[in-house]
C-alpha positions in Angstrom: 46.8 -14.2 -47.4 46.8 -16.2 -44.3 44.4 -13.7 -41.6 46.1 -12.3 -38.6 45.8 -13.2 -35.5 43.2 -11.0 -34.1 40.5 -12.3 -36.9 41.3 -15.8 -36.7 38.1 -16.7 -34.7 35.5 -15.0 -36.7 32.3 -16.4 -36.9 32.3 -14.6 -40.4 34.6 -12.5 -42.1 33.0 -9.2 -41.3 33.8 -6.3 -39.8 30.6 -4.4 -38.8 31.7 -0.4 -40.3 31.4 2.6 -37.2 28.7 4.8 -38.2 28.5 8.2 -37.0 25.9 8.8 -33.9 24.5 5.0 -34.7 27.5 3.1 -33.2 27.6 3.1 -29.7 28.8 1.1 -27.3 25.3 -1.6 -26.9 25.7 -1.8 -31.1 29.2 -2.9 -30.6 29.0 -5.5 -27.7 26.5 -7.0 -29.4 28.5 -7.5 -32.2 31.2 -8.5 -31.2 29.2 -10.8 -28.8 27.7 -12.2 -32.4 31.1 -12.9 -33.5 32.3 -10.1 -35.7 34.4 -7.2 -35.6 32.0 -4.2 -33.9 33.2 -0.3 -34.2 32.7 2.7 -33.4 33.8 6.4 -34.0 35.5 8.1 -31.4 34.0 10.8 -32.1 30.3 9.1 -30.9 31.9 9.7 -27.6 30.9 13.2 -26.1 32.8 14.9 -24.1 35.9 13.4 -24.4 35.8 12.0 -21.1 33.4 9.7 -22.3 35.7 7.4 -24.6 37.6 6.3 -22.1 34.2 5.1 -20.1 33.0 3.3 -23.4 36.7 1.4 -24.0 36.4 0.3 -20.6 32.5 -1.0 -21.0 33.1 -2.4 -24.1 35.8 -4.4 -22.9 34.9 -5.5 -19.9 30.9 -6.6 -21.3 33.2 -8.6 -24.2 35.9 -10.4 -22.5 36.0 -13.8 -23.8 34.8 -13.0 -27.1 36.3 -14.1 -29.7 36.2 -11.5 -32.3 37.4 -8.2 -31.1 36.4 -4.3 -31.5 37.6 -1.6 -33.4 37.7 2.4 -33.3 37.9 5.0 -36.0 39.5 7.8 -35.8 39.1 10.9 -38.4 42.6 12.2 -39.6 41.6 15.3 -40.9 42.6 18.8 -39.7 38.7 19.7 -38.4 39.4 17.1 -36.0 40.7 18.8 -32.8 40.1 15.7 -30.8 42.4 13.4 -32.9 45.6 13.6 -30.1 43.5 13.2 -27.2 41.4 10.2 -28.6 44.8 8.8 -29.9 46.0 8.9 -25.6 43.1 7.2 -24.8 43.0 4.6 -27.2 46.8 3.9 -26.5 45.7 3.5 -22.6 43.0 0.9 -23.3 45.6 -0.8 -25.9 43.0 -1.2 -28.5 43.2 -3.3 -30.4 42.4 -2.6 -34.1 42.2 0.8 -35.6 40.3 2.6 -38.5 41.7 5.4 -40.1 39.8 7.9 -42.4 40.4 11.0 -44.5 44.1 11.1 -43.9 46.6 8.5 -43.7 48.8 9.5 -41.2 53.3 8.0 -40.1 52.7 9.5 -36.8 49.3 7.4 -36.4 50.3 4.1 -37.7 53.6 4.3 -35.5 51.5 5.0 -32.5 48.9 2.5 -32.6 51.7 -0.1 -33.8 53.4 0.8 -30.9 51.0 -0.6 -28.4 50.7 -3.7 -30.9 47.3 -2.6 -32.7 46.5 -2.6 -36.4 45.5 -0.2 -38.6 43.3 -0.4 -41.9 42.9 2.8 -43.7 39.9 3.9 -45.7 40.5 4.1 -49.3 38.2 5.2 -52.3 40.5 4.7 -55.0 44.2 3.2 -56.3 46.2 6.0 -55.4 45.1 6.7 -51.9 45.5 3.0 -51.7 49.3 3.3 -52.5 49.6 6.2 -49.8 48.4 4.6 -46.8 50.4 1.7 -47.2 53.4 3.7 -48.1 52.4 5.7 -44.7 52.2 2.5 -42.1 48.6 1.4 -42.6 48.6 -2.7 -42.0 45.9 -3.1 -44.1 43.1 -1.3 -46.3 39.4 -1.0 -46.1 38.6 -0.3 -50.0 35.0 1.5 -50.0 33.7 1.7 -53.4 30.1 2.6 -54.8 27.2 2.3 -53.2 28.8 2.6 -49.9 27.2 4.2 -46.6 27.8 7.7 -45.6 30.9 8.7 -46.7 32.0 6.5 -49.9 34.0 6.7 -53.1 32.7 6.4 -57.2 34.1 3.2 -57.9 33.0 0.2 -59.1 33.6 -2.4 -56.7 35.2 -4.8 -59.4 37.9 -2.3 -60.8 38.6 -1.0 -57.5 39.5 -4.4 -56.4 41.1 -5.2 -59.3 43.6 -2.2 -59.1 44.3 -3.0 -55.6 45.3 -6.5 -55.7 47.1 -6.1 -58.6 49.9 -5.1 -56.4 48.6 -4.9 -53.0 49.0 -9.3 -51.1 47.9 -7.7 -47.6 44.5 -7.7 -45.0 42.3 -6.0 -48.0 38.4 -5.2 -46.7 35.4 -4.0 -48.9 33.1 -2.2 -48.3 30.1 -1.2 -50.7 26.2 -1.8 -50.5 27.1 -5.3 -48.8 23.7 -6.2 -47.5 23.3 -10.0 -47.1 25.6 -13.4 -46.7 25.9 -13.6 -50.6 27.9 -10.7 -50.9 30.0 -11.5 -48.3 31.0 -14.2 -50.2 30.6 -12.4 -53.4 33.5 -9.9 -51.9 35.7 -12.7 -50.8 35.7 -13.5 -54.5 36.6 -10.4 -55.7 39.4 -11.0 -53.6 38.5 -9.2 -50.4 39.9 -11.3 -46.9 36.9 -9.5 -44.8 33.5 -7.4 -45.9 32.6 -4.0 -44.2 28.9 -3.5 -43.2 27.6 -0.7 -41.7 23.8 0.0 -43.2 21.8 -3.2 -42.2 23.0 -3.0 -38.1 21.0 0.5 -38.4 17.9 -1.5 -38.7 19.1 -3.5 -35.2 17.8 -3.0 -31.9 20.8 -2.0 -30.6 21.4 0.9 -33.3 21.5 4.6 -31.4 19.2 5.6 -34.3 15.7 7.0 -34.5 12.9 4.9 -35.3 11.7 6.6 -38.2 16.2 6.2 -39.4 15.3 2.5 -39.0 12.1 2.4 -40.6 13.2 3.7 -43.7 16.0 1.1 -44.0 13.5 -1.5 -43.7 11.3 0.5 -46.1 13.9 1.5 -48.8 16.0 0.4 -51.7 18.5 1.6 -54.0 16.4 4.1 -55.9 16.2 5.9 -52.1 20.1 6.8 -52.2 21.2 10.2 -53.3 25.3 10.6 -53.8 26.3 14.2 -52.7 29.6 16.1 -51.6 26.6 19.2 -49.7 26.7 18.2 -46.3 30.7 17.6 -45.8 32.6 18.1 -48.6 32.9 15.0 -49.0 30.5 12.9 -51.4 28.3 10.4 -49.7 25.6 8.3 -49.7 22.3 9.6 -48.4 18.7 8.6 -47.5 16.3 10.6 -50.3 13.1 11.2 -47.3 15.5 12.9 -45.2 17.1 15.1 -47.6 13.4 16.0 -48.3 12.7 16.2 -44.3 15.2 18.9 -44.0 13.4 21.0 -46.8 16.0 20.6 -49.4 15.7 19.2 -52.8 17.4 15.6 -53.8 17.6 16.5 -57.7 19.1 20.1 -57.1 21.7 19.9 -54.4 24.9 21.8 -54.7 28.5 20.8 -54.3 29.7 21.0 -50.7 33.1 22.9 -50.4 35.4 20.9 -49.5 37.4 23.3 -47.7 34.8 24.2 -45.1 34.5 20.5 -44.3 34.2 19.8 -40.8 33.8 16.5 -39.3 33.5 17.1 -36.2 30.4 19.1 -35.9 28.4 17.2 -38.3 28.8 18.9 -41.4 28.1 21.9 -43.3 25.0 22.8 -43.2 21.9 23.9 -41.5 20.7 20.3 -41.9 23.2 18.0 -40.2 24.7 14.8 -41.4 24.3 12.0 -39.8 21.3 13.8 -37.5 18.7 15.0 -39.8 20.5 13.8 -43.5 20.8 9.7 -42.8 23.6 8.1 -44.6 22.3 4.6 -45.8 24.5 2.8 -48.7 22.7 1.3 -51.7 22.4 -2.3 -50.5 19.2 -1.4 -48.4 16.9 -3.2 -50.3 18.3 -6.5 -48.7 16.9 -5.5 -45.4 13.1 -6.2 -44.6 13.3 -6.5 -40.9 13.9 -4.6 -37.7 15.9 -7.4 -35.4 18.4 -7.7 -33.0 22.3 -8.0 -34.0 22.1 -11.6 -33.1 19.2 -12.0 -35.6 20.5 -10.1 -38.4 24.1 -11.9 -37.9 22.9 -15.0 -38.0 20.8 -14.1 -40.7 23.9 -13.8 -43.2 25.5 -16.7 -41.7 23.0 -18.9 -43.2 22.7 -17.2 -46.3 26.6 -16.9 -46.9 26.8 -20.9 -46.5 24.1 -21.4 -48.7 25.9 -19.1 -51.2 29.1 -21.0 -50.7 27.6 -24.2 -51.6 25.6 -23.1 -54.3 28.6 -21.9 -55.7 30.6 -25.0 -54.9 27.4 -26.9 -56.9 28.1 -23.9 -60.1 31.7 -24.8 -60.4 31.2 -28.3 -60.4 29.0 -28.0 -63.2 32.0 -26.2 -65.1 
């Protein structure tokens, strides 16, 4: 499909994912000032008040950029906020929306009406089928291996299903950890790839330096996939399960009606403050750098995977 508008400039087709407590506002200047999409959750912003300062930082330290920033928003009943945030966001007109746990009419309709866009979180075909049905412009398909919060799927058949029937903005999102794979998603059919993990291991990440050291440090054998700290399965770092005095091999199922998103979880140990989410593709990631670094860093190795592959199908 031919890219809207509002990605049309995009040094690369990424969208950097909003990450609970790690995305705040210096993380997202600096990438959208690196030329991708930067997020955050509006839920990083506490009190309330505080959202409304952030929109207005954000966009006035990235006027004249020319990829642009996105907020999430958590549709699920826990959140109490999701009105209020939904006013603010409407005041500073932003301009692209992510939606998770809940695809919601009244949502879509309000963010359309101020002329944003809205790409819903989906971990499998049928979800996929509701959010469009619901309004959502586009979908953010976050398969295996994924970062925090993140569904069982292959990213292949999850794809597949999706564009069997679905021609619109499709994103992936799922242990996507260097400029192959952003090509590599692209192939699968994806207009845009969704990273979160490596810009923890950035300068500008709101994250403790031990949180960073272990990305550097880890690879996929360090992820655990549990449903204890929100009810909702994710993807976890194995040494701070183990920090919190808990066992990585023995966890139990979280309940899923108990999950509550906005006070970080379940549990005595809360995710994303003591139980780091971290998505499988960690073992891409050697170095601690700036944004600018690590985003130029899969530039070059995306165009290098793009003619490598152009060299492959020649040979065909």
């Amino acid at each position: 499909m031919t890219l809207p508008a509002l990605f049309a400039n995009l040094r690369l087709p990424v969208i950097a994912a909003p990450m609970f407590i790690v995305s705040t506002p210096d993380l997202v200047v600096a990438q959208v000032r690196s030329g991708i999409v930067g997020s955050f959750p509006a839920l990083n912003a506490r009190p309330v008040r505080q959202l409304d300062e952030w929109l207005s930082q954000i966009a006035e330290q990235t006027t004249g950029c020319s990829a642009p920033f996105a907020v999430n928003l958590i549709v699920h009943k826990s959140n109490n906020r999701l009105e209020q945030d939904l006013a603010i966001l409407e005041r500073h007109k932003v301009p692209l929306v992510i939606t998770s746990l809940g695809a919601s009419p009244e949502v879509n309709a309000a963010v359309h009406g101020w002329g944003g866009l809205v790409l819903h979180d989906v971990i499998n075909d049928r979800f996929a089928r509701k959010a469009v049905e619901k309004g959502a412009d586009g979908l953010i398909a976050v398969a295996a291996g994924a970062g925090g919060h993140a569904g069982p799927q292959s990213p292949f058949a999850l794809m597949q299903e999706i564009r069997a029937w679905f021609e619109g903005l499709l994103v992936l999102s799922g242990a996507i950890a260097c400029g192959r794979s952003i090509l590599a998603a692209q192939a699968m059919g994806a207009d845009l790839a969704y990273i979160g993990t490596p810009f923890i291991a950035t300068d500008e990440a709101h994250a403790a330096a031990g949180y960073k050291q272990a990305i550097v440090d880890g690879s996929a054998a360090d992820i655990v996939y549990s449903s204890l700290f929100t009810g909702v399965h994710g993807n976890y770092l194995r040494a701070s399960i183990v920090a919190a005095g808990l066992d990585p091999d023995d966890l139990a199922e979280g309940d899923k009606s108990q999950m509550d998103f906005g006070s970080g979880g379940n549990t005595a140990a809360k995710a994303w403050k003591d139980i780091w989410g971290s998505g499988q593709g960690i073992g891409a990631i050697s170095s601690l750098v700036p944004v600018a670094t690590r985003v130029s860093e899969f530039e070059a190795q995306y165009h290098a995977a793009g003619r490598e592959l152009r060299e492959r199908i020649g040979m065909i």
